[in-house]
C-alpha positions, 0 to 999 in steps of 0.5 A: 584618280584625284582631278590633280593626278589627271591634270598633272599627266594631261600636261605631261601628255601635252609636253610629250605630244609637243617634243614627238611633233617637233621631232616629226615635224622637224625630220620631215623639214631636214629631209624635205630640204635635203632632198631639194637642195640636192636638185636645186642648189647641190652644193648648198644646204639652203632649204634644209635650215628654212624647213626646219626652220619651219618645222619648228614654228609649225609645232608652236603653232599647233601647241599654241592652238591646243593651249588656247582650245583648252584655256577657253574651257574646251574640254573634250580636247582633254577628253581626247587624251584620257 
């Protein structure tokens, strides 16, 4: 393959790997939150929105450090996808 071709999929990799940990990321939070509102607050669902919430930030964070590893010219981080 071209270096085009690999650099192309390396960030189609990347935007697939950020949705899948959103996802995860966020399912763990709404069931998390579910679970103790049930025992804190059962009529409220207050915990389940903040660990989304949070859910969300943690996979901006966790694609924000990949990005930075990569523009500084780490490359095994790209390696490590191949």
């Amino acid at each position: 393959m071209k270096k085009d071709d690999t650099s192309g999929l390396f960030v189609f990799n990347m935007i697939v790997h950020f949705f899948i940990e959103t996802f995860v990321s966020m399912a763990l939070g709404y069931y998390l939150g579910k679970f103790l509102d049930s025992i804190i607050f059962p009529q409220k669902q207050i915990l389940v929105y903040i660990f989304i919430i949070f859910g969300i930030f943690a996979a901006l964070a966790n694609l924000t450090k990949k990005v930075l590893r990569i523009s500084k010219g780490d490359e095994d981080e790209k390696d490590k996808s191949d």
